[in-house]
C-alpha positions, 0 to 999 in steps of 0.5 A, spaced: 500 500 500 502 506 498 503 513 502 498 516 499 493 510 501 494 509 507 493 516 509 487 516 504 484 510 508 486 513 515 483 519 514 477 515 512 476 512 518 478 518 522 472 521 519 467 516 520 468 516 527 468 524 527 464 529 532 458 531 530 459 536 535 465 539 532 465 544 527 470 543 523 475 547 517 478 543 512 484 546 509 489 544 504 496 546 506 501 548 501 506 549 507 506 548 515 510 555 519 513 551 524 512 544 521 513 544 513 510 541 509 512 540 501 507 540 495 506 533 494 506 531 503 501 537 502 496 532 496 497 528 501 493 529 508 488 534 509 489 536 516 482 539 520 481 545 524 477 545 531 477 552 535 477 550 542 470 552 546 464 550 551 461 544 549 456 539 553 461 533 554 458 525 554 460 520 557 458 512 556 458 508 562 458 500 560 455 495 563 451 489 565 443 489 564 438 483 566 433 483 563 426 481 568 421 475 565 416 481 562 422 483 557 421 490 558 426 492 565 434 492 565 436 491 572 444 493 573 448 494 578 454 501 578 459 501 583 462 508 585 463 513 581 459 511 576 454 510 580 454 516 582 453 520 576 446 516 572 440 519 573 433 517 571 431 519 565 437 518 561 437 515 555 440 508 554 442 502 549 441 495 550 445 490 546 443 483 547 449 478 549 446 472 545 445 478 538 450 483 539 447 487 532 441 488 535 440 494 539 434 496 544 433 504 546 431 505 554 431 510 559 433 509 566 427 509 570 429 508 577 437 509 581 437 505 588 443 509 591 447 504 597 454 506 600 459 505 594 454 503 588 446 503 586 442 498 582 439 501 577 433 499 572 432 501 565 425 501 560 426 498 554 422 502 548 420 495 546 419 488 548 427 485 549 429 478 544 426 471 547 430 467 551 435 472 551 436 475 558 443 478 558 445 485 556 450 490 555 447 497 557 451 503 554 447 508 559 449 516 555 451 520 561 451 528 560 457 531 564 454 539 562 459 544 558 466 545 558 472 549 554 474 542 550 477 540 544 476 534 540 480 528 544 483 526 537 486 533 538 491 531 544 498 527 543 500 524 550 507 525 552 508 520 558 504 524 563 504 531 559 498 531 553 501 537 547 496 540 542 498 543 535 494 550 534 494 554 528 498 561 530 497 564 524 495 561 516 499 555 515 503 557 523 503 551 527 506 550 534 506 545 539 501 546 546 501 543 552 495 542 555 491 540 562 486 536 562 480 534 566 474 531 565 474 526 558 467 525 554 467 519 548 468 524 544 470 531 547 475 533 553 475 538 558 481 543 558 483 546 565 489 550 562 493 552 554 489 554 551 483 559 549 476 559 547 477 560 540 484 557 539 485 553 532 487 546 534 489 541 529 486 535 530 485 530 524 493 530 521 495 532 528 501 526 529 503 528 521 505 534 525 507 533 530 513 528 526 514 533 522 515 538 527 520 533 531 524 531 524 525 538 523 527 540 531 531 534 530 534 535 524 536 542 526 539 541 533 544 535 530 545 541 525 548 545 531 
């Protein structure tokens, strides 16, 4: 597979399991300030910009669900700290063990809180599969809104996680960022960056090699 494949085929796959709650500037780059790139490099990858904002940060909490003889209520139970956070009236999927492609909405409908966990119970929006009693739950936790980026966006480093931001057209530098809270798609940013900020996020690590090779190249050069 040529270069051009492969990226061809990593940015499709990149894009299919995008946010739906970025909004996203694709660019072609005929060059990169800090981390150039050449003509052809360029034909290669369409890099995506996301500005850094306040968006409403999800998070998906698995577990298993059984199903009572009516076929219609899931009952779990979530340890701390999941349990927590799951409250009635969140929306659910069920998947069941014995069909894993078929899917089954529900609401949470009752949380019984106890000393480091909570049972809780689901309605299904229908009635569950016959002789299928074992489900996974996938419970959709809305953690309310924050400065966040696109977890793609971040590179980790040992403990330190960098983002690439656009500091003019075509300029792009590296950021250290701290984190808080990470959703399925989106995390919280505590400190590094501004409301606003341009960050890289689909073609990040192709910048950020180039960016290394270069600094690399110039430090051996000294």
């Amino acid at each position: 597979m040529t270069l051009r494949h492969k990226f061809s085929f990593l940015l499709l796959s990149l894009l299919i399991a995008g946010s739906a709650y970025a909004q996203r500037e694709r660019i072609r780059l005929s060059s990169v300030g800090a981390s150039k790139v050449t003509d052809t490099q360029a034909l290669e990858l369409t890099l995506t910009l996301t500005a850094a904002s306040r968006r409403s940060i999800q998070q998906i909490i698995r577990t298993a669900g059984e199903l009572d003889k009516t076929g219609k209520t899931l009952t779990a139970v979530l340890n701390s700290p999941e349990a927590e956070i799951v409250q009635v009236g969140q929306r659910v999927r069920a998947f069941s063990l014995q069909a894993k492609s078929s899917m089954f909405q529900a609401k949470i409908t009752r949380v019984a809180a106890a000393p480091g966990h909570a049972t809780v119970e689901a309605a299904l929006s229908g009635v569950g599969l016959e002789n299928s009693s074992r489900y996974i739950m996938e419970i959709t936790v809305d953690r309310g809104e924050f400065l966040s980026i696109p977890n793609e966006a971040i590179i980790e480093e040992g403990v330190r996680r960098i983002v690439y931001i656009e500091k003019s057209k075509g300029n792009y530098s590296p950021v250290a960022i701290e984190t808080g809270l990470q959703g399925e798609l989106l995390t919280e940013v505590l400190k590094g960056l501004n409301e606003g900020d341009q960050v890289v996020t689909f073609g990040s690590f192709f910048i950020d090699s180039d960016y290394k090779l270069k600094n690399s190249d110039s430090g051996a050069a000294q």
